[in-house]
N, C-alpha and C positions, 0 to 999 in steps of 0.2 A: 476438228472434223472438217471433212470439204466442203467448199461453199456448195458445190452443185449437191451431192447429200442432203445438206442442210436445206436447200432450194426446194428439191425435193416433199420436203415434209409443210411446207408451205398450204394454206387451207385459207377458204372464201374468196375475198375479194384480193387480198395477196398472193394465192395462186395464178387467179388470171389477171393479172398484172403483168406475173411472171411469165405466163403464157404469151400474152400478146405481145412480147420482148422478140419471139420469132416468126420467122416466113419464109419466104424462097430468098429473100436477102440473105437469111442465116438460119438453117432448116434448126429443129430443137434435136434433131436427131446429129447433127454434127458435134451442138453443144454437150450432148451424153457422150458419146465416144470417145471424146475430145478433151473431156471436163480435166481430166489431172494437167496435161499439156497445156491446156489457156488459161488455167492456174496458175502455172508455174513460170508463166514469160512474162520480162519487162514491158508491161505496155504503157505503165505510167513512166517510164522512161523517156517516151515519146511524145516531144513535145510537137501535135499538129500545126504550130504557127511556124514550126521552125524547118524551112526546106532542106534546111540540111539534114534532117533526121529521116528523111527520104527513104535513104540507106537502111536503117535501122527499121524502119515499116518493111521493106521490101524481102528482107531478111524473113521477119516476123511471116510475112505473106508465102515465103517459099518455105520457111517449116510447116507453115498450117497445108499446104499444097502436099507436102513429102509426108504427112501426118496422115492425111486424107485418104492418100495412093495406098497406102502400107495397111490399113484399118478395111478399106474396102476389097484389097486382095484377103485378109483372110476373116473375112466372113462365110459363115457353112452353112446349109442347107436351104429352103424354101425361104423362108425370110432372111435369112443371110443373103441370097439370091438378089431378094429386092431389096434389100438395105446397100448392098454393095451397089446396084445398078441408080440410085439415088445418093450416094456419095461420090460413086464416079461421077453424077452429071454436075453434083456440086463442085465436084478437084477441077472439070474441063471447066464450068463458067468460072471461077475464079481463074486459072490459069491466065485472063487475060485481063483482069481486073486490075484499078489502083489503086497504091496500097495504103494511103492514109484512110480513104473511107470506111476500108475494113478495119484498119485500126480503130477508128472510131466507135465505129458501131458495137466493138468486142469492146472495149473501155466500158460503152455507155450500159452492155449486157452482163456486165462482171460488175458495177456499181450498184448498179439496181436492184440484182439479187444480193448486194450486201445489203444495200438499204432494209430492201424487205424483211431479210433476215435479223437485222438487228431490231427494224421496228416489232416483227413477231415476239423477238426474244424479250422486248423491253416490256412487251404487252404482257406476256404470261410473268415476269420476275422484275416487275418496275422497281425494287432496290436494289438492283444489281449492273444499273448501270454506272456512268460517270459521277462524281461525289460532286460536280460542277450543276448538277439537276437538268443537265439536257434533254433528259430522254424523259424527264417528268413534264417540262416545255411541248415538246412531240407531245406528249401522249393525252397534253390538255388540247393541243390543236386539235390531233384528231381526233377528238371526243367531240370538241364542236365544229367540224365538220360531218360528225354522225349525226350530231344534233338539227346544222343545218338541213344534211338529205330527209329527214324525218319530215320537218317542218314543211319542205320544198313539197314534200313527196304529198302531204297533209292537203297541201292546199290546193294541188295539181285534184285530189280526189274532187273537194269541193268547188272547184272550178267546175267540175264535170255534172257535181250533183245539180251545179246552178245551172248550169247550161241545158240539160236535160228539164229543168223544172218547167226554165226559159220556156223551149220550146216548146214544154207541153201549154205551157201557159197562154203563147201566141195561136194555138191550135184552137182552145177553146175561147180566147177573143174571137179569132175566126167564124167559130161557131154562135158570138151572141152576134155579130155584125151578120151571118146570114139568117138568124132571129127575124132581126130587126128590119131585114130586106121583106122576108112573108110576112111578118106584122104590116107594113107599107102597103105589100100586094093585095093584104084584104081589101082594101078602100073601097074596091071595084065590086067586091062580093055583099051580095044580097044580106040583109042583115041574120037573117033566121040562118043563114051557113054558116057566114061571117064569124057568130058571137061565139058560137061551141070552139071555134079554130083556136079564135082571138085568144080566149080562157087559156087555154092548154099553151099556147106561144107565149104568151105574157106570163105562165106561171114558170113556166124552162126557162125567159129569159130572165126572172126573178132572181130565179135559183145561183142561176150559172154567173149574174151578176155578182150575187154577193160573194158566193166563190173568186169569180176575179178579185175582186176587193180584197178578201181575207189572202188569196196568191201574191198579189203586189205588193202588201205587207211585208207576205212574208221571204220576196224577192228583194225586195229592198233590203230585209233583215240580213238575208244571206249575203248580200254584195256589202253590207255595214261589215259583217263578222268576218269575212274573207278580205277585205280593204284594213280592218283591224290585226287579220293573221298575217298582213304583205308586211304592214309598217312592222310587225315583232319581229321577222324574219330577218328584213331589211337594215335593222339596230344592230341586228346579231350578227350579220353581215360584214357590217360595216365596223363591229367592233372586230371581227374575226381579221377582215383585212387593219385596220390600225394594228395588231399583234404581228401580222407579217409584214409586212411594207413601211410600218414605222417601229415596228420595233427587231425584227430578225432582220429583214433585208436591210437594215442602216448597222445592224451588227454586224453585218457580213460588206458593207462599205468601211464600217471604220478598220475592220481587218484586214481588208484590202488598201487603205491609206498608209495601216502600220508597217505591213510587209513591203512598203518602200523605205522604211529604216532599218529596214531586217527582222521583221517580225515575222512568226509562223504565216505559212498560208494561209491564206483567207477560206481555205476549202470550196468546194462547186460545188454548182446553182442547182444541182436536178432535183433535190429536197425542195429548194425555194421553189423552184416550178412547176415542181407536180404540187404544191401548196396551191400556186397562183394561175393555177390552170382551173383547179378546182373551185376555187371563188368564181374565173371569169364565166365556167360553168353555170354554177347555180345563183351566181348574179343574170347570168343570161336568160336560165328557165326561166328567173322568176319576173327578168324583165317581158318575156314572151306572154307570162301569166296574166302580166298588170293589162296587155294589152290586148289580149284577149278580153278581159273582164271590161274594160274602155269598151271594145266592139261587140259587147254584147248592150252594152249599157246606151251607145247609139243607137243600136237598131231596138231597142224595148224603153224608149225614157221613162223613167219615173222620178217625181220630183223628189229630191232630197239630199243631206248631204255631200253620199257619196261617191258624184261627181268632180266637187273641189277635193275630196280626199283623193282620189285615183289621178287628179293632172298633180298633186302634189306626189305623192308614192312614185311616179313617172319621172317627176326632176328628181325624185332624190333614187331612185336607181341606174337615172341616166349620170348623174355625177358618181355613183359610184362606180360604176363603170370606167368614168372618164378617169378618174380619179386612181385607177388600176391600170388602167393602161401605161398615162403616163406616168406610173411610178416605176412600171417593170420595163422600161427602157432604158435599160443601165448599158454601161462600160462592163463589159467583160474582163477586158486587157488595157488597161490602162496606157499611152502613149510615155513615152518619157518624161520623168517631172525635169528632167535635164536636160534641154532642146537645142539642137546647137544648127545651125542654120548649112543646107548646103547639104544635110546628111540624111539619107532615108531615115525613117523610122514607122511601127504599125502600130494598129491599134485593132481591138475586138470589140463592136457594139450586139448588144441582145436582148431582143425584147421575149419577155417569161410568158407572155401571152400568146405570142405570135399563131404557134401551131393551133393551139385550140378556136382561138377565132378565124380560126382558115385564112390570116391574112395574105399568107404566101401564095394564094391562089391569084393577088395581082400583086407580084412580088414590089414593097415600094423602095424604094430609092434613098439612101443616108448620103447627106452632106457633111463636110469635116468645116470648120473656119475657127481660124484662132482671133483671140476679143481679147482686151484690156480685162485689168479687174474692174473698172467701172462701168464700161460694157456689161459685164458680166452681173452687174448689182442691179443694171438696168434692166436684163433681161429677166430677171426672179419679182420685177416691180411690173412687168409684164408693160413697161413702155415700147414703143418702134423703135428700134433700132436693127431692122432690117435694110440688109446686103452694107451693113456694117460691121469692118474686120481690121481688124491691126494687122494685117499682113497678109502674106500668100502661101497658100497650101497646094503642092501640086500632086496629082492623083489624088483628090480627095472627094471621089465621090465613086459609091460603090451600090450594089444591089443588095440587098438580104435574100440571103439563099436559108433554104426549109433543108434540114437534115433529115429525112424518113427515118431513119435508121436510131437515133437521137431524140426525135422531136422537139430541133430546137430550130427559132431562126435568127441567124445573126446573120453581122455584114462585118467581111474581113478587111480592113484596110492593110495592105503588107507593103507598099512603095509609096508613101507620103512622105515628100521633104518640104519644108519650109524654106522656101526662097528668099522672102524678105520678110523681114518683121517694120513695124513701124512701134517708135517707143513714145510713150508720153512724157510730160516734162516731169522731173523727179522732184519729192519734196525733201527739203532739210540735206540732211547728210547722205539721204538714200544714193545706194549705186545704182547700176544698171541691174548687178547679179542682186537685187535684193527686189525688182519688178517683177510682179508675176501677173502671166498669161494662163488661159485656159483654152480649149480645144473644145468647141460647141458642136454637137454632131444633133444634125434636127431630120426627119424626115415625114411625110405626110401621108396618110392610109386610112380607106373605107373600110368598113367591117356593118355584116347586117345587109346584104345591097345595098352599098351606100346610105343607109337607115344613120350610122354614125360616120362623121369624119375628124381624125384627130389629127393636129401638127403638135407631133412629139419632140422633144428637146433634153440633154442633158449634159449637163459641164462634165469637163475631167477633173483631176486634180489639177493642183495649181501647178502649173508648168514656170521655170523660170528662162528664159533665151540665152544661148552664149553666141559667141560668133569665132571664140579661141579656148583652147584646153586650158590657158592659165587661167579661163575664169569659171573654171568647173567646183573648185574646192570650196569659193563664197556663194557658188548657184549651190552646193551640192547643202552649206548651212541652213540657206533659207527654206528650202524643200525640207530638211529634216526638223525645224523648229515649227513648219508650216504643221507637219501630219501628225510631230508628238501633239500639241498644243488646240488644234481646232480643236473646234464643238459641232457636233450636229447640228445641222440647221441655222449654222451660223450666216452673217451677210458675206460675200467674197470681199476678198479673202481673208479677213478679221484674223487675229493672233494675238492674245495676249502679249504684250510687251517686255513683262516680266513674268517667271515663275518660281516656283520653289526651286532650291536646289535638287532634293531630291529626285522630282520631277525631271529634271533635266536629266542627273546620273541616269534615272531608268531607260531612259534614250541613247544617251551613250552606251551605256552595255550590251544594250539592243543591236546597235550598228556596228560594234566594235565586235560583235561576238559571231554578228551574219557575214560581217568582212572577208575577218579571219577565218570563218568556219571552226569553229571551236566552242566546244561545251567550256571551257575555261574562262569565264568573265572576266568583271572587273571587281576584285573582289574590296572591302570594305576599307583595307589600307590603300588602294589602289585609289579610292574614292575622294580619303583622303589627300591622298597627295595632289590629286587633280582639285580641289577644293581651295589649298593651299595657290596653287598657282591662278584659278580664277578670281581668288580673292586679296591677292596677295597677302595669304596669310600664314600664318607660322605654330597655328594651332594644333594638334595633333588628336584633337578629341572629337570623334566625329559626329556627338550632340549637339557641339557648337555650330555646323551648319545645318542640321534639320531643319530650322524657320530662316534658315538666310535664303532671302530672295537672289537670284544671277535675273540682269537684264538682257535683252538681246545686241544691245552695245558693248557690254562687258561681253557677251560670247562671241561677237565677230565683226565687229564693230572699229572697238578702241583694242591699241594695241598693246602687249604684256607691259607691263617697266620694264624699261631699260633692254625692248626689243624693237622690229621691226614688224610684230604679227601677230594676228590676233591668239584668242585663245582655242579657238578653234580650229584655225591653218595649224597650230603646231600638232592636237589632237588629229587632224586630219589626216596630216603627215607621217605620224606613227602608223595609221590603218593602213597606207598603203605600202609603208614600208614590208608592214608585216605581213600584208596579202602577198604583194610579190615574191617577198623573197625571205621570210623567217618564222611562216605558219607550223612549220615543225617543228625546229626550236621553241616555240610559244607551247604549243600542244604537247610540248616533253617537260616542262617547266624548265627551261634551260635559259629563260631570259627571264631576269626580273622587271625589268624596263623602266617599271613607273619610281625613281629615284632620284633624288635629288643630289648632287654634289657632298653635301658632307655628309649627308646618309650612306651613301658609300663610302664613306672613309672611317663614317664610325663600324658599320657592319666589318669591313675588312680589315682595321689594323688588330682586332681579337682576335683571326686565323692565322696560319703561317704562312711566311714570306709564298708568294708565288700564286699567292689565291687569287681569284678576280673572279668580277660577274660582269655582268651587261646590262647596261641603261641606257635611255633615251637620252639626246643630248638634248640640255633645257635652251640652248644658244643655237642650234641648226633644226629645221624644218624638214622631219624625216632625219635623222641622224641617228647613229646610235653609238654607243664607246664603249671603251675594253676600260674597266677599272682595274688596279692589281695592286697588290700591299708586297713592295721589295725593300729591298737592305739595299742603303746606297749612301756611299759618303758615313758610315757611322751610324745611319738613322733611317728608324725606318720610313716609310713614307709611301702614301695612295697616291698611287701613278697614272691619267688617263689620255689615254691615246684620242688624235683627233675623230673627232667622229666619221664613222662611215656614214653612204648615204647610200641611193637607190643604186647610182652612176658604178660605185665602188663595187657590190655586189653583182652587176650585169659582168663586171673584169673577172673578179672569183670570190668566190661565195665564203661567208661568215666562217664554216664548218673550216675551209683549206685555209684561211687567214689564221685561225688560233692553232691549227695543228703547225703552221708555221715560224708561231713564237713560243720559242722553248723554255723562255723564263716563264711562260705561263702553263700552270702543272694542275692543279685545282680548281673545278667550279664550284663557286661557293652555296653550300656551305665548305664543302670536304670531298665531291664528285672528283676521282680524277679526269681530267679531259679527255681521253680517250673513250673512256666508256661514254660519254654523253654524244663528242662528234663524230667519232670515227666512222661511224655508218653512214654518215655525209658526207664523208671526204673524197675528192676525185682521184679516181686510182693512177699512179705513177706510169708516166708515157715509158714506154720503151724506147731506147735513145737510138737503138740501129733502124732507122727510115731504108725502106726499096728503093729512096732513088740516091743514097748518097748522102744525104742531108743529115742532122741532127737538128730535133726539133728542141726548142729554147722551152721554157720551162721559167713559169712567172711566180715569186716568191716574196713573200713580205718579211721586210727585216726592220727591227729597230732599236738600234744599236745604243742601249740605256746609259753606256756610260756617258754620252754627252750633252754633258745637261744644256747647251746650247741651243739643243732641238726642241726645249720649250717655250711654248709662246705664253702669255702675259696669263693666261689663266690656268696655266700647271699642264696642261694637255700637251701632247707631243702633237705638233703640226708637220704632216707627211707630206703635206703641199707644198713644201719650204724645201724639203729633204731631197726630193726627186720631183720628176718628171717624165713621167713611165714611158709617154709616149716618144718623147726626145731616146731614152736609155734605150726601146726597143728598137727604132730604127737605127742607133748606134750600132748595137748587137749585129744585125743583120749587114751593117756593112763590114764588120769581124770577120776575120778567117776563122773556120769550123773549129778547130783547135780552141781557141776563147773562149772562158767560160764566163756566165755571166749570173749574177744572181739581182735583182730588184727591189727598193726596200718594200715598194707597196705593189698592187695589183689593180 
């Protein structure tokens, strides 16, 4: 069913939610006419931080404009009339509008009405959502959020009963103190007038005394019982925010740390904020409340205890307040955990509160500074270490802008470079790429007329500094051993040392799987074999590493036996061979990869001559080989070519290398090669060129009879054999006539 449909049927307070999603920003009558068409477009396609999707908004902006035109010519009659004459004024102001905002605000009007929708749907058929109990999570929140407005709403009544009693009660003080003024005035009166008055005054102010008396009782009772209704309220409050701020909004941080190893998105904030909107709400009534009940309690004292109960109710809703705010100043957008000096890069700060306490009304100001880790342990122990920074951030101070449309207020940092870093002295074997930094974003804001002032603060993740690409692969380990591995609430940057194996595999498949872009992991023998080379071991059973610990020196640390790298640079190395340039072959199953030497030679000498598969080479970094089981010399024998690497592939691609070599016929198991590459394969130049020329044509050969071309480890080395770049410029100084062919590419 359509969302707007479904929108549609929406009832209570979920209606007008939906409702107040429109105005003259985005009339509701665009959203009806409109509904299938902004349905049906990419708008999560569109990334707002990214100017270059400029394009892609303005596109979006000029169909909703041609949507507009088209809908308002044929509308008929009297109200078609005025419907038409209020979409044309909406197609001419948008005509000059830009187009991210509107993409915005349609994003934030098409999430909303989903939220609602599912929240209704979970409400009416709570088992029929996610088997992960999310929507049973929701549907405990919003219950005690129903709970809280009841309670709010409770005490709001008897604030008023009290205040009303108040007043009536100071009215008839009023009236004994002018009693007691004509009781006074008799003094002067004759006693035979005097005593009849006297009688009748003394017996009113009798009455009306003890009246007060039994009233102040029972004002005190009331401000005891309403001082007793703030603290239940307050409990409930405060456990409602512990549920979101320590337990959803640090679930929605730790999924935002994993999605820097390739984990799903962390999903958006508008649930979390309309959550933490709602608290800063009825925390605020209820702090409005305590304060009222304070200013009634000055101007009427009465002795007793609750006094010291209302300056206590007072610190413990002004901490919870405080205690809200600065939780909902988070990162949005995270900066790069991989910072390399000299290069822009942005960041998104947001605070969940902002709209609701009107902060935007003096819109404040965020600071960026990057800190040491000790810095950063300093700043959570709440020592000075103010206008102290390990280095220099330029562009790094921005405004928080209020999005109407949205209601959110963030501050967009989009041109921040770090110019210099400053390093502290390293311990033990630690490198440079194993120090991490963080990125402090703090800024300071009134709320209340200045009634509160807070200075907000929050770290990023742990950022680690390069200053060159070759030291991206050992920043890129420590970042991914930092975000599998922390804990909530840990001290910066703390890391287990060691972990399970396991543990680790689940991170590797992780990254290796967001690399690639590939539903195809790392499957269980794959695990194995990676198990084997961390540990150097030669076990095949893969119970036997469930309880083996890997330390973070065995993963990137110390180097393989009998290499020159860790165990990690070599895994590295495969990811990005495979991003660049063999995500399709991986996603076809056409590479087996994760293979060791004589596992290829056992898999292959069972097929027939000419078979071969593809594996990682365990001796080159990024490499990968052609295995093949031939007849040669009498005997048969596994054959593998030197490995390729990234360099090889930019020349010509894996697909035109094996359509190349004709002794290679089978991929194994029994695929012929054709059907596997040939749809890779770059199509055959035509040799007649317009101006004269024939164009050369680069071919890989390898010529198996000579066993000469193997080097010490059985592999055929094509580096020995040719020298492409030499053979090409050979070629070209050849008359056209000449032909030429190349062993490698």
């Amino acid at each position: 069913m359509a969302l707007w449909i479904q929108a549609q049927q929406l009832q209570g307070d979920a209606l007008h939610q939906m409702q107040s999603l429109y105005g003259q920003h985005f009339p509701i009558e665009v959203r009806h006419y409109l509904a299938q068409w902004l349905e049906a477009q990419p708008w999560d396609a569109i990334d707002l931080e990214n100017q270059q999707d400029e394009f892609k908004a303005k596109r979006l902006l000029d169909g909703l404009i041609q949507e507009l035109q088209r809908k308002a010519e044929h509308q008929m009659g009297e109200d078609g009339f005025l419907l038409k004459i209020k979409l044309g004024h909406y197609f001419v102001a948008r005509g000059h509008c830009i187009s991210f905002p509107l993409v915005r605000c349609v994003k934030h009007i098409l999430y909303t009405e989903q939220r609602l929708v599912q929240e209704a749907s979970n409400a009416s058929s709570p088992g029929s959502g996610p088997v992960d109990g999310t929507p049973q999570r929701y549907q405990q929140i919003n219950q005690t959020f129903e709970e809280l407005r009841v309670m709010t709403h409770d005490t709001e009544n008897d604030l008023r009963k009290l205040q009303h009693s108040q007043e009536y009660f100071i009215i008839q003080y009023q009236e004994s103190l002018r009693i007691q003024a004509q009781l006074s005035s008799l003094a002067s009166i004759p006693p035979a007038e005097r005593v009849p008055r006297e009688s009748g005054l003394q017996s009113r102010k009798s009455t009306l005394e003890a009246w007060l008396t039994r009233e102040a009782n029972t004002l005190q009772k009331y401000r005891q019982e309403l001082a007793e209704k703030h603290q239940k309220t307050l409990a409930l409050l405060r456990k409602q925010q512990t549920v979101i701020v320590d337990d959803e909004l640090i679930q929605w941080k730790r999924r935002q740390q994993l999605t820097g190893n390739g984990g799903p998105s962390e999903g958006g904030l508008d649930i979390l904020q309309a959550w933490c909107e709602k608290l800063a709400d009825m925390i605020w009534q209820n702090r409005q409340q305590i304060r009222r009940v304070e200013h009634l309690t000055q101007q009427l004292p009465i002795p007793g205890p609750t006094e010291e109960l209302l300056t206590e109710l007072n610190a413990t809703v002004t901490d919870i307040i405080s205690a809200l705010v600065t939780s909902t100043f988070i990162i949005e957008k995270q900066p790069p955990q991989v910072l390399k000096t000299q290069t822009k890069f942005s960041a998104t700060v947001r605070l969940l509160v902002g709209g609701k306490l009107n902060v935007h009304m003096n819109p404040p100001q965020v600071k960026a500074t990057i800190v040491s880790e000790q810095q950063a342990k300093a700043l959570l122990k709440n020592e000075n270490t103010r206008n102290e920074s390990s280095g220099e951030i330029l562009n790094n101070s921005c405004v928080m802008e209020y999005h109407q449309t949205t209601g959110t207020l963030s501050a967009h940092f989009r041109t921040m470079s770090l110019k210099r870093i400053k390093r502290s002295d390293r311990r033990g074997a630690e490198s440079v790429t194993e120090e991490k930094f963080t990125v402090l974003f703090e800024s300071q804001f009134s709320v209340g007329g200045n009634e509160l002032v807070f200075h907000v603060k929050t770290l990023s993740l742990p950022v680690v500094v390069i200053v060159h690409g070759s030291q991206d692969n050992n920043a890129t380990a420590t970042v991914l051993w930092d975000n599998a591995f922390s804990e909530p609430g840990r001290v910066p940057f703390v890391v287990p040392d060691k972990v399970l194996w396991p543990q680790l595999c689940e991170a590797l498949n992780m990254k290796y799987k967001s690399e690639v872009h590939s539903d195809r992991g790392l499957s269980e023998d794959i695990l194995v074999f990676l198990a084997q080379k961390a540990f150097s071991s030669s076990s095949n059973n893969p119970e036997d590493y469930c309880n083996m610990t890997i330390t973070w020196s065995q993963f990137n640390r110390e180097s393989l036996p009998g290499r020159n790298f860790t165990f990690w640079q070599w895994f590295d190395g495969v990811i990005e061979l495979m991003k660049k340039h063999l995500k399709s072959h991986w996603n076809d199953g056409a590479i087996l990869g994760f293979l060791n030497k004589q596992q290829a030679q056992d898999m292959l000498m069972s097929k027939p001559n000419s078979t071969f598969l593809l594996r990682f080479s365990d001796s080159e970094i990024g490499g990968i080989t052609i295995a093949w089981v031939f007849h040669c010399a009498g005997e048969r024998m596994v054959w593998n070519l030197m490995p390729f690497t990234t360099k090889d592939f930019s020349i010509r691609s894996l697909a035109d290398r094996i359509s190349d070599l004709n002794h290679l016929l089978f991929l194994y198991p029994n695929q012929p090669k054709e059907e596997v590459f040939s749809r890779y394969c770059t199509p055959p130049n035509s040799k007649a060129v317009g101006d004269g020329y024939v164009k050369p044509e680069i071919k890989q050969v390898v010529k198996v009879e000579n066993d000469s071309m193997l080097d010490t480890e059985g592999e055929f080395d094509l580096e020995e054999t040719m020298d492409m770049a030499r053979q090409v410029e050979e070629f070209l100084r050849q008359p056209m006539e000449t032909q030429w062919s190349g062993q490698q590419s």
